[in-house]
C-alpha positions in Angstrom: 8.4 -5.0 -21.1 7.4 -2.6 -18.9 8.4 0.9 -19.5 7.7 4.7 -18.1 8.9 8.0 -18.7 9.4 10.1 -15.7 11.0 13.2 -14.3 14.2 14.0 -12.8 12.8 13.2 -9.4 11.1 9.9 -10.6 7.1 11.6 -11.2 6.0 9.4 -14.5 5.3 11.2 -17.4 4.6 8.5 -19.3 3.9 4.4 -19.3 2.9 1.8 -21.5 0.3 -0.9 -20.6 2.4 -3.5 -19.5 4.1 -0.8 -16.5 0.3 0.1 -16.2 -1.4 -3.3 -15.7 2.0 -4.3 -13.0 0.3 -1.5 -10.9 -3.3 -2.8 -11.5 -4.5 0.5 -13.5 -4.5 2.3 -17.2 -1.2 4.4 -18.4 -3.3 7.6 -17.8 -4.0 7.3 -14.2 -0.1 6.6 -13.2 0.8 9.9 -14.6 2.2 11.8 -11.7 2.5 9.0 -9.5 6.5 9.0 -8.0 7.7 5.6 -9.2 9.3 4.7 -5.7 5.7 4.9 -4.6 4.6 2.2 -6.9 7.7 0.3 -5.8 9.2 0.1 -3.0 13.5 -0.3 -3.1 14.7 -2.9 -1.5 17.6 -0.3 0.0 17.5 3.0 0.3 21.0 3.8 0.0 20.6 2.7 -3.7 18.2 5.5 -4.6 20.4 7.8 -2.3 23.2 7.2 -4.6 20.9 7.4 -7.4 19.7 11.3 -6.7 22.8 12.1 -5.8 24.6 10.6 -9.2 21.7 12.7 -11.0 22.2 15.9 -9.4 25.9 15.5 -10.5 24.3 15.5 -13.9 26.3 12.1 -14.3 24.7 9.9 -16.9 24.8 6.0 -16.3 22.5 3.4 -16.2 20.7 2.9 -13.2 19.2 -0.3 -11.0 17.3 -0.7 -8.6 16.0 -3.7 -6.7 12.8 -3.3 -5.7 9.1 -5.0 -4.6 5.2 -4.2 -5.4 2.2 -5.7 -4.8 0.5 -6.6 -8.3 -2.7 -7.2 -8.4 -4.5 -9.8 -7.1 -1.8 -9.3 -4.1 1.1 -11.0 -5.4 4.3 -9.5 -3.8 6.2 -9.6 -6.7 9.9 -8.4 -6.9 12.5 -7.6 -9.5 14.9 -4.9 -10.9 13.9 -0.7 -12.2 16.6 0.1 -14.5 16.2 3.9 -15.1 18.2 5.7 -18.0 18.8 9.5 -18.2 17.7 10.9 -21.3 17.7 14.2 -23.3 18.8 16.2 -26.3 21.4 18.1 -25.1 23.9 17.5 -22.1 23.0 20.5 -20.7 19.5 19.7 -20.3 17.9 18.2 -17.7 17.4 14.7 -18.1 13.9 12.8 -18.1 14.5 9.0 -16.9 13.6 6.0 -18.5 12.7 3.2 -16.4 12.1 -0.1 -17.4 11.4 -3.0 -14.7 11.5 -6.4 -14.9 10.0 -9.0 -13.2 12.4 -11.8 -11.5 9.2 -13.4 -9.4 6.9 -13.3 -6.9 5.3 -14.5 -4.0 1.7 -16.3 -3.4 -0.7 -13.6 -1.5 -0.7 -15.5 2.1 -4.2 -16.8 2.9 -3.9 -16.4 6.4 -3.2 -13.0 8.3 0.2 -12.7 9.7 0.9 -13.0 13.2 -1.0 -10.7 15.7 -3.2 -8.9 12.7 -5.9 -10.7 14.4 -5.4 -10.2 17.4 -7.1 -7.2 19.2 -7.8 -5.7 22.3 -11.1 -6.4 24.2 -12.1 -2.6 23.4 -11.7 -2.8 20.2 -13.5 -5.9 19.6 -16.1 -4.7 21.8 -16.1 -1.5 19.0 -16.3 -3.6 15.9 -19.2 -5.2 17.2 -20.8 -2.0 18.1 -20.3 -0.8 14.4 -21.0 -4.1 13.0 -24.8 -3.5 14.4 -24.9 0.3 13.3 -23.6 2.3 16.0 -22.0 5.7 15.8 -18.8 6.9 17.1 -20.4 8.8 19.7 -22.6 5.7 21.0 -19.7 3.4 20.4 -18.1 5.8 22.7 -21.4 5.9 25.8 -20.9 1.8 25.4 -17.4 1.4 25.8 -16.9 4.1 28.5 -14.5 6.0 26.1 -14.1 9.0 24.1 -15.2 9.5 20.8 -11.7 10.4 20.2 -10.6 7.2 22.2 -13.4 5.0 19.9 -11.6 7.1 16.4 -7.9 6.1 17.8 -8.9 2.4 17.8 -10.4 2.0 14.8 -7.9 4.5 12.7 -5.5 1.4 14.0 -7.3 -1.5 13.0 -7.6 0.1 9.9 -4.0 1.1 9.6 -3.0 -2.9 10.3 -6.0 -4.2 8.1 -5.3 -1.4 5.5 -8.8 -1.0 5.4 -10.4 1.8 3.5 -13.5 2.8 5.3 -15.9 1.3 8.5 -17.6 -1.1 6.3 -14.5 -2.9 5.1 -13.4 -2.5 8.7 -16.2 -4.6 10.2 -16.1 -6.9 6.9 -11.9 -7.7 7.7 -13.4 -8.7 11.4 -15.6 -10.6 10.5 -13.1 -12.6 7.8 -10.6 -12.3 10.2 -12.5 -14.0 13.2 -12.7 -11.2 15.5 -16.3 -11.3 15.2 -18.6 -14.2 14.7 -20.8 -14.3 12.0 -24.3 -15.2 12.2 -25.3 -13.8 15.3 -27.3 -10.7 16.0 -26.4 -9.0 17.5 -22.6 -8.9 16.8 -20.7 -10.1 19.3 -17.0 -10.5 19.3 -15.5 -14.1 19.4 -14.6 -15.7 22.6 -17.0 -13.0 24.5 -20.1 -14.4 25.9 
């Protein structure tokens, strides 16, 4: 089952493997994390009443539905039960949280509706950077800024949650925007 340890205000302490490998990482590396980060409520009035109940110092059980992206992208969703604990009633308690699964859903293997879709100026971008350009020549090409060329593509890789320019271009390219095999890059539908 998986299990952590964390702080009053839900930072883990601790975690055994089976919390770990739900987040797609060792026990080590989620200390510190806040546990609503790793997964998300399904309300937010629950954890409201939650804080609250702990400020209060009352001492229940507590659940939580919630949802989380395992890995391999599996939305998976299920319940956080989370258990004051400590010595003395006067202290202040850590939490322990144990989750369980209830199921999940199948990563989708096509992009949801509009994630494709851009604007001519920012397919005529991707295809710049697709063939090496720099902001500031993306910029002389498209007749914008190199602010105006950094707003598009911090949005594309907002929606695509893409980490850097070169997963950027490779999420157009698996995403259809641009067309592979052709050099120079060239968006699709564009001439």
């Amino acid at each position: 089952m998986p299990v952590a340890v964390c702080d009053v205000y839900g930072a883990v302490l601790l975690a055994n493997p089976a919390m770990a490998a739900e987040c797609g990482t060792t026990p080590g590396r989620l200390r510190g994390h806040d546990v609503l980060e790793l997964f998300s409520p399904r309300e937010a009035t629950q954890v409201e009443r939650i804080a609250q109940a702990l400020r209060l110092r009352h001492r229940s059980r507590y659940r939580v539905s919630v949802r989380w992206r395992a890995p391999g992208g599996v939305e998976r969703y299920g319940e956080l039960t989370a258990d004051p604990v400590s010595d003395t009633v006067e202290e202040t308690p850590a939490l322990l949280v144990m989750l369980r699964v209830d199921g999940e859903r199948a990563p989708r293997s096509d992009p949801p509706a509009g994630q494709a879709r851009v604007t001519p100026a920012q397919a005529r971008i991707l295809a710049l950077l697709a063939a090496g350009a720099t902001t500031a020549r993306a910029a002389r090409e498209t007749g914008l800024t190199t602010d105006g060329v950094t707003y598009h593509l911090r949005r594309l890789s907002c929606r695509w949650r893409a980490a850097n320019r070169t997963e950027l271009v490779a999420r157009a390219y698996a995403l259809g925007v641009l067309v592979p095999g052709v050099w120079p890059p060239r968006a699709a539908g564009v001439e």
